[in-house]
N, CA, C and O atoms as a Tinker XYZ file with bonds, in Angstrom:
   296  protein
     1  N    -37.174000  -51.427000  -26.370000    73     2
     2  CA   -35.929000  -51.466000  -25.643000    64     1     3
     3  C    -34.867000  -50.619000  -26.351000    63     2     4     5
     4  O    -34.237000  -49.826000  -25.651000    81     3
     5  N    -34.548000  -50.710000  -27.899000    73     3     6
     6  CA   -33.609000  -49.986000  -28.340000    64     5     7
     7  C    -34.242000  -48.488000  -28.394000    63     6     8     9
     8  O    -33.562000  -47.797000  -29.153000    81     7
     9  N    -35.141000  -47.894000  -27.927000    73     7    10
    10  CA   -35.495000  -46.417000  -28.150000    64     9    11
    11  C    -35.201000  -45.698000  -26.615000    63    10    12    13
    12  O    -35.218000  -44.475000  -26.472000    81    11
    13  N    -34.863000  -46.889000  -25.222000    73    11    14
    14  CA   -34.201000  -45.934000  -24.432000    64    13    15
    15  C    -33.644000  -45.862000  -24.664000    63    14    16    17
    16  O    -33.084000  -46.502000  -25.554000    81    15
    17  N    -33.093000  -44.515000  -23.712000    73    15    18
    18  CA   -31.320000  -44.449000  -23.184000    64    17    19
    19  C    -30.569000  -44.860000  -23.187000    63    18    20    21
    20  O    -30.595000  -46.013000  -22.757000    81    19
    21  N    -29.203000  -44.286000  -23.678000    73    19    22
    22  CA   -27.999000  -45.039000  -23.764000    64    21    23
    23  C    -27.979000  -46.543000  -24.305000    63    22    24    25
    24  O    -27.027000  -47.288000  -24.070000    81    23
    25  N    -28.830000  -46.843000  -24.869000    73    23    26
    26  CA   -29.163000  -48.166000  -25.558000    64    25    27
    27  C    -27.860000  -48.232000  -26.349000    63    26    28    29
    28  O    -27.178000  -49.185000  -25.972000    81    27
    29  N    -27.219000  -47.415000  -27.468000    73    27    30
    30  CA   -25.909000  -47.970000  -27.872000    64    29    31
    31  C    -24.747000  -48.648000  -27.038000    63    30    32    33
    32  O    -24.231000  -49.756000  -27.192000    81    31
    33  N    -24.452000  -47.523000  -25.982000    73    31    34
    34  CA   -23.458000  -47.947000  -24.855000    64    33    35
    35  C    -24.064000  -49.256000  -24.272000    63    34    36    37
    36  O    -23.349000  -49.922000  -23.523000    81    35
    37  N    -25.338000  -49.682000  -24.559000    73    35    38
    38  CA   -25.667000  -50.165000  -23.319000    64    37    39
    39  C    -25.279000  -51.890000  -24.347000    63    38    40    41
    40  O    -24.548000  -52.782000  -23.917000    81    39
    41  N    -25.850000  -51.907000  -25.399000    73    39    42
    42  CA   -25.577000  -52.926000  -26.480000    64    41    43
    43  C    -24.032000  -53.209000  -26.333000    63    42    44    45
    44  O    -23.765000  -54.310000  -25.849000    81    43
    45  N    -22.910000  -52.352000  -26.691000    73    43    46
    46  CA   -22.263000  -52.659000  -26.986000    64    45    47
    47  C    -21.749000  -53.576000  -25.669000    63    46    48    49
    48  O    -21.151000  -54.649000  -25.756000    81    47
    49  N    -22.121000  -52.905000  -24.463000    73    47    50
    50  CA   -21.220000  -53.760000  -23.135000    64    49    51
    51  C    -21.808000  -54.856000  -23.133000    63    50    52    53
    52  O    -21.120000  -55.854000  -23.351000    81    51
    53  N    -22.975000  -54.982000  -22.935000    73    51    54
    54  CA   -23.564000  -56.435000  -23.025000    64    53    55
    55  C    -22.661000  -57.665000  -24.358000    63    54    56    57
    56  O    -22.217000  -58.786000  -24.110000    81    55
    57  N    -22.644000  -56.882000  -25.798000    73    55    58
    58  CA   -22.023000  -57.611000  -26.461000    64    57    59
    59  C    -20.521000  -58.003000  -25.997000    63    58    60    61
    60  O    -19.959000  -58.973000  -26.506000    81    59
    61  N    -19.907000  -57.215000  -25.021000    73    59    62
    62  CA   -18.509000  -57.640000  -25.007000    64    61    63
    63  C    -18.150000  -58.468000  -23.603000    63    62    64    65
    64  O    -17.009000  -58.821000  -23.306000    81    63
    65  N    -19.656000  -58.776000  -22.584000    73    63    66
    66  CA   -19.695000  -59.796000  -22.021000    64    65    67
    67  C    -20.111000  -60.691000  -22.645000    63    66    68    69
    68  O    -19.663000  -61.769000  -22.254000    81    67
    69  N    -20.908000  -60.766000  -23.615000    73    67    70
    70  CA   -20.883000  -61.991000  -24.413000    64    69    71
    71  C    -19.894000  -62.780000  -24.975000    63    70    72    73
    72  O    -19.837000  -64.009000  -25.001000    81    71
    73  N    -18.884000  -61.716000  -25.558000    73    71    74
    74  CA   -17.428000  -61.838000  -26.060000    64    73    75
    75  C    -16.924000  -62.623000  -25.800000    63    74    76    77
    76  O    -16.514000  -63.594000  -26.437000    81    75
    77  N    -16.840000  -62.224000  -24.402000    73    75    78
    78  CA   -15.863000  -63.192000  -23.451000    64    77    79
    79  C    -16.559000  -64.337000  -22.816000    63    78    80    81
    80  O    -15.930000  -65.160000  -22.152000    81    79
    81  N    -17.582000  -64.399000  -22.964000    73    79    82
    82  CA   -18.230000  -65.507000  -22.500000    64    81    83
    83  C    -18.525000  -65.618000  -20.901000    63    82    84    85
    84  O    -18.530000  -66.606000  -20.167000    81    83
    85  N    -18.807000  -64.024000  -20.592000    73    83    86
    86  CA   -19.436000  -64.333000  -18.841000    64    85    87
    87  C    -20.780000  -64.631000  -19.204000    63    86    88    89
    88  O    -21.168000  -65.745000  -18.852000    81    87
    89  N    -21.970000  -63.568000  -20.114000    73    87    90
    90  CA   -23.189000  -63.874000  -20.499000    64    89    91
    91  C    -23.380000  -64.999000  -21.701000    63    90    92    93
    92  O    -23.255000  -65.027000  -22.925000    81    91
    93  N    -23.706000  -65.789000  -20.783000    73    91    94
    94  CA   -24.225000  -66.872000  -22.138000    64    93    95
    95  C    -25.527000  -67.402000  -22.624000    63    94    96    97
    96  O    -25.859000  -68.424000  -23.225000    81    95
    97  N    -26.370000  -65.995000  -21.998000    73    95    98
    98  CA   -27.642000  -66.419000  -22.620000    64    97    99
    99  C    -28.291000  -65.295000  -21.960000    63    98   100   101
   100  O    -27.879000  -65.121000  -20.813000    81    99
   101  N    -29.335000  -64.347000  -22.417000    73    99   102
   102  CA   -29.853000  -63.375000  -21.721000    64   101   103
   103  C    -30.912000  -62.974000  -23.181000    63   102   104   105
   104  O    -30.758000  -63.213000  -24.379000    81   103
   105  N    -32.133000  -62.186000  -22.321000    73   103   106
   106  CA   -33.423000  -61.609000  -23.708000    64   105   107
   107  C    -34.339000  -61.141000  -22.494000    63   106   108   109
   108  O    -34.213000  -61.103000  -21.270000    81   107
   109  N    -35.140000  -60.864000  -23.247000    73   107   110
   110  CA   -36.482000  -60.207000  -21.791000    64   109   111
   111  C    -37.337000  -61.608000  -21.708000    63   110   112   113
   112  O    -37.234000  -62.604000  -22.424000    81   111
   113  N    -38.121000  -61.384000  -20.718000    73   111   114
   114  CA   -38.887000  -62.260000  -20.320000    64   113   115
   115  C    -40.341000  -62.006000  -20.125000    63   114   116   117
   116  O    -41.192000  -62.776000  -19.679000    81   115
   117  N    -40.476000  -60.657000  -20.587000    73   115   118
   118  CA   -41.965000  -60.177000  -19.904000    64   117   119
   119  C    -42.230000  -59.611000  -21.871000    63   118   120   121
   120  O    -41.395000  -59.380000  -22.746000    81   119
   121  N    -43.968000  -59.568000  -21.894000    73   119   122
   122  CA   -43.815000  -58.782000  -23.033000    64   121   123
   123  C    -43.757000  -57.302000  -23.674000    63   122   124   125
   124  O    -43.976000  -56.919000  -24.823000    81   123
   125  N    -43.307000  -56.477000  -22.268000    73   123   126
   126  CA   -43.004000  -55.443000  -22.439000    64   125   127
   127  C    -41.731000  -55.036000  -22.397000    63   126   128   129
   128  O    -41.473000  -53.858000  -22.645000    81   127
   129  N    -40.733000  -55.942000  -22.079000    73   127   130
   130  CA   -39.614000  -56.128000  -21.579000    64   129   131
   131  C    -38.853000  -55.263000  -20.404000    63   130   132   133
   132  O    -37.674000  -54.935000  -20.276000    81   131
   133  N    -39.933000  -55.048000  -19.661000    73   131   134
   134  CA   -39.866000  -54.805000  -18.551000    64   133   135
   135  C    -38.525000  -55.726000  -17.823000    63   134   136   137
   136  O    -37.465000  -55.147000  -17.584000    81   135
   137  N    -38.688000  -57.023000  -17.549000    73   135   138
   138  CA   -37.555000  -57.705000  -17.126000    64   137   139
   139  C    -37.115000  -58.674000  -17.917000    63   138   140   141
   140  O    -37.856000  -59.127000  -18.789000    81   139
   141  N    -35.691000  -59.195000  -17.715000    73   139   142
   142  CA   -35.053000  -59.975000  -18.896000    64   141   143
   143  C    -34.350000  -60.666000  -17.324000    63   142   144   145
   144  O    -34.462000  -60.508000  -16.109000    81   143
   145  N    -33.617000  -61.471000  -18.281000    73   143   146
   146  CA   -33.156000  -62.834000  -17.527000    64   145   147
   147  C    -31.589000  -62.927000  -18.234000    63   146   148   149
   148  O    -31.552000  -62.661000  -19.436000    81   147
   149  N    -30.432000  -63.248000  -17.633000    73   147   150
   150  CA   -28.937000  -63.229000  -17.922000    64   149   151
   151  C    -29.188000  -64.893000  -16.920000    63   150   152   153
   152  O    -29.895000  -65.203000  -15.961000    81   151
   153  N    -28.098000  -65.687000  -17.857000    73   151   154
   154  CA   -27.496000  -66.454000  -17.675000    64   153   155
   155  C    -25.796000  -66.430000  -17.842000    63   154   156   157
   156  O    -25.133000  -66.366000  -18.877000    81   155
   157  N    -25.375000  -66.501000  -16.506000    73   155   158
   158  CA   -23.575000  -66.002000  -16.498000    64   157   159
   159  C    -22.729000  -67.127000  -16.402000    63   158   160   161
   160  O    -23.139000  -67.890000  -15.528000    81   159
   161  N    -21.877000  -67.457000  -16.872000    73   159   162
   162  CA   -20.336000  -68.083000  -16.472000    64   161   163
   163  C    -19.643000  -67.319000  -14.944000    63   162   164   165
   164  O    -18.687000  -66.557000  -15.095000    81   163
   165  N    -19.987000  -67.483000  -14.041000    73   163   166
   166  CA   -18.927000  -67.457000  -13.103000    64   165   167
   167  C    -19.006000  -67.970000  -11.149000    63   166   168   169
   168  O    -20.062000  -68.114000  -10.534000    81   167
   169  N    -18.252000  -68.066000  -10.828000    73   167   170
   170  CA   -18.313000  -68.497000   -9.265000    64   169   171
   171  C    -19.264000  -68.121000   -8.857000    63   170   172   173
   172  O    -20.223000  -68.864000   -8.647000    81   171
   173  N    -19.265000  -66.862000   -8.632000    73   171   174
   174  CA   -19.558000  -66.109000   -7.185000    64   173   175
   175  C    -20.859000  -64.843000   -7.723000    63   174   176   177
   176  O    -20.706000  -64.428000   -8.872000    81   175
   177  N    -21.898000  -64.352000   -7.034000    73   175   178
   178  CA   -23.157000  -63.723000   -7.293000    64   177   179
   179  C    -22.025000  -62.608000   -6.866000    63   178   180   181
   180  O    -22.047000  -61.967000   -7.917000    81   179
   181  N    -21.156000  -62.004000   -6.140000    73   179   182
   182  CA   -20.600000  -61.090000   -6.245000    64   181   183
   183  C    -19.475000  -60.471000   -7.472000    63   182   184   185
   184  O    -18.737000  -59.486000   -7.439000    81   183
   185  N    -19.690000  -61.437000   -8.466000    73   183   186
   186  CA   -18.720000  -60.973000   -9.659000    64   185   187
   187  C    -19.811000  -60.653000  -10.366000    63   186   188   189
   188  O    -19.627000  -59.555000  -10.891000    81   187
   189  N    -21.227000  -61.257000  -10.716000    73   187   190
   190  CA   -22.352000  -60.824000  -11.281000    64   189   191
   191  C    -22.444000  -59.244000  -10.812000    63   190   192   193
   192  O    -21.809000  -58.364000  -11.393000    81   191
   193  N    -23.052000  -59.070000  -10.027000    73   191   194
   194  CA   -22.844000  -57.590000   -9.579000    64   193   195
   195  C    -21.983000  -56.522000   -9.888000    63   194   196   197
   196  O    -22.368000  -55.456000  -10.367000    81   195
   197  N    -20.490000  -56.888000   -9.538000    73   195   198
   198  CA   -19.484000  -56.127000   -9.609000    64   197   199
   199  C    -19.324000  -55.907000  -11.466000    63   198   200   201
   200  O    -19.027000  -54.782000  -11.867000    81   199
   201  N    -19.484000  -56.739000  -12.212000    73   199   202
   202  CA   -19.213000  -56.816000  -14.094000    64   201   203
   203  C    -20.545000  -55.813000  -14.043000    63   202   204   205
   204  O    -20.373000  -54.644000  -14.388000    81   203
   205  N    -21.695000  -56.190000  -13.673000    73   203   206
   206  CA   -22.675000  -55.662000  -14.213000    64   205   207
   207  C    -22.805000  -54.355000  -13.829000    63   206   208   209
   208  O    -23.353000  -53.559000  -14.591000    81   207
   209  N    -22.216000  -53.878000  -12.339000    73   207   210
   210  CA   -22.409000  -52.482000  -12.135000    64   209   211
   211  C    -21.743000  -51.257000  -13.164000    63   210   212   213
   212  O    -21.824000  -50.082000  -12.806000    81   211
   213  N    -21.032000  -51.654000  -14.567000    73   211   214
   214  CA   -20.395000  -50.580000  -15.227000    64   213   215
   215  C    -20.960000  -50.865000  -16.254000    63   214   216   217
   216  O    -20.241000  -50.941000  -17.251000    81   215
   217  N    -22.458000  -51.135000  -16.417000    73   215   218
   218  CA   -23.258000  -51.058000  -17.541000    64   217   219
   219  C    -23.562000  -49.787000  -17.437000    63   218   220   221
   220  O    -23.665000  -49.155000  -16.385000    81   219
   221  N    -23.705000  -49.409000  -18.481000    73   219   222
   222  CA   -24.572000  -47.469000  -18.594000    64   221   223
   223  C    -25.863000  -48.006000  -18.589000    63   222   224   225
   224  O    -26.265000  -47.254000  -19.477000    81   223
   225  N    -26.779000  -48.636000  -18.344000    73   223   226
   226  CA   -27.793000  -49.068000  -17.534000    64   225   227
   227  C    -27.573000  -49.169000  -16.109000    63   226   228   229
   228  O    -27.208000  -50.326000  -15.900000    81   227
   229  N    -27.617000  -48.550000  -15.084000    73   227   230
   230  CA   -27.146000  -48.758000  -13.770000    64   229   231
   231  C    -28.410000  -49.276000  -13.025000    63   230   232   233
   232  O    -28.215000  -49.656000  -11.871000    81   231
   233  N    -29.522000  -49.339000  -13.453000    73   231   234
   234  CA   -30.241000  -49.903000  -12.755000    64   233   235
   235  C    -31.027000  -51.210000  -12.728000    63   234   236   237
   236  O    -32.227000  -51.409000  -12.917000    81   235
   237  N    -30.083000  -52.000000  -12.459000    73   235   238
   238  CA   -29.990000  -53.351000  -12.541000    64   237   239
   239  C    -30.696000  -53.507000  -10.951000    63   238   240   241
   240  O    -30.528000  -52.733000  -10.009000    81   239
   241  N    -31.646000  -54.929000  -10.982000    73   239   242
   242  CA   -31.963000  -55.034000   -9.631000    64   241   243
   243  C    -31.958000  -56.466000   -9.658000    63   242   244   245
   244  O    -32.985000  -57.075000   -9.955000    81   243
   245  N    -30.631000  -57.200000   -9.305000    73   243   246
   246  CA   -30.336000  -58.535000   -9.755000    64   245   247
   247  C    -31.240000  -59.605000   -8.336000    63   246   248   249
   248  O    -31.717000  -59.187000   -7.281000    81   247
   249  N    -31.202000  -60.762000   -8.767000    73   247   250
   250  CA   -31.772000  -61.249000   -7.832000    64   249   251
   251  C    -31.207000  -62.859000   -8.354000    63   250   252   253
   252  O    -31.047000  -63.122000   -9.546000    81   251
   253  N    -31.039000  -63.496000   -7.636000    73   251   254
   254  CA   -29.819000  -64.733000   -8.199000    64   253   255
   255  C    -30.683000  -66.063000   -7.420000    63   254   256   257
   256  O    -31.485000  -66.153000   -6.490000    81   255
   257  N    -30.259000  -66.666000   -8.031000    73   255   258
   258  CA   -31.400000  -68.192000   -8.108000    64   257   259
   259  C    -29.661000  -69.310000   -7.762000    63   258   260   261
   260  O    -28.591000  -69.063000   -8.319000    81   259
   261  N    -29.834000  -70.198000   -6.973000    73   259   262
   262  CA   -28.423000  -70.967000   -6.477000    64   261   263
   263  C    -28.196000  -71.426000   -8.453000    63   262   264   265
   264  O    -29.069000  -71.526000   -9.316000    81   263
   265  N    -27.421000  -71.518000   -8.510000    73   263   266
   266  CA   -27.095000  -71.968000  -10.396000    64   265   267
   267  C    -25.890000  -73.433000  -10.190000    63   266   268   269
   268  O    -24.997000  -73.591000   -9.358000    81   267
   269  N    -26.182000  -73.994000  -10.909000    73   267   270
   270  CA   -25.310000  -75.422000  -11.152000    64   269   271
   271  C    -24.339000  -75.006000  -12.171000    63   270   272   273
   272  O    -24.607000  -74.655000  -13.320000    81   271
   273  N    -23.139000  -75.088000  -11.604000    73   271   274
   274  CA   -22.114000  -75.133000  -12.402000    64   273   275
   275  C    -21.238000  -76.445000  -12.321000    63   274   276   277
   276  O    -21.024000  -76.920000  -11.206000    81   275
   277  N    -20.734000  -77.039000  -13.418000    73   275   278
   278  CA   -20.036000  -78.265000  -13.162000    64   277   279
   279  C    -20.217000  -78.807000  -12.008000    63   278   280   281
   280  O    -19.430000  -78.812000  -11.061000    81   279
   281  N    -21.406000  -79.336000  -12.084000    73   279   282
   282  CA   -21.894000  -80.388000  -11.218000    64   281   283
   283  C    -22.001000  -79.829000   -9.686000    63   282   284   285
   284  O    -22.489000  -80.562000   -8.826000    81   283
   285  N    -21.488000  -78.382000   -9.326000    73   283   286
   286  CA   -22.315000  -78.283000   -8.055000    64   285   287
   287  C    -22.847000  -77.053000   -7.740000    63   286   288   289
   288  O    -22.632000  -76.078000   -8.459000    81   287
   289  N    -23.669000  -76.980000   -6.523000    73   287   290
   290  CA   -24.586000  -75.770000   -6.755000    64   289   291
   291  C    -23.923000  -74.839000   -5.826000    63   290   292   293
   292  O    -23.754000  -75.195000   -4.660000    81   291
   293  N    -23.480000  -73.530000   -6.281000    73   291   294
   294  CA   -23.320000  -72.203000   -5.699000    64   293   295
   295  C    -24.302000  -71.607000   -5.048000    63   294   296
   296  O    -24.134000  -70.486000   -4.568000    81   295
């Protein structure tokens, strides 16, 4: 993973959603790391999208599972 592209830019944004606490949990899931898994802080599957589209990774192909937040499901 760190020998693609833009992997610095791509670290650092991820670290500064961590920062702030939208990502609160994310790693790959496959053992090639082909796909990884983000766990987010927020309302709406359209703020997921919109934060994530100004990763220098642009090719994100999100796919969203209903998530429990304080007790109810989005």
């Amino acid at each position: 993973m760190r020998k693609q592209d833009a992997w610095p830019p791509h670290a650092a944004f991820m670290d500064q959603l961590v920062s702030e606490a939208f990502v609160v949990l994310g790693g790959p899931i496959s053992g090639d790391d082909s796909r990884i898994m983000l766990i987010v802080d927020c309302a709406e599957e359209r703020e997921v999208r919109t934060r994530l589209a100004d990763d220098p990774w642009t090719n994100w192909a999100c796919s969203a599972s209903p998530a429990w937040r304080r007790g109810k499901c989005y």
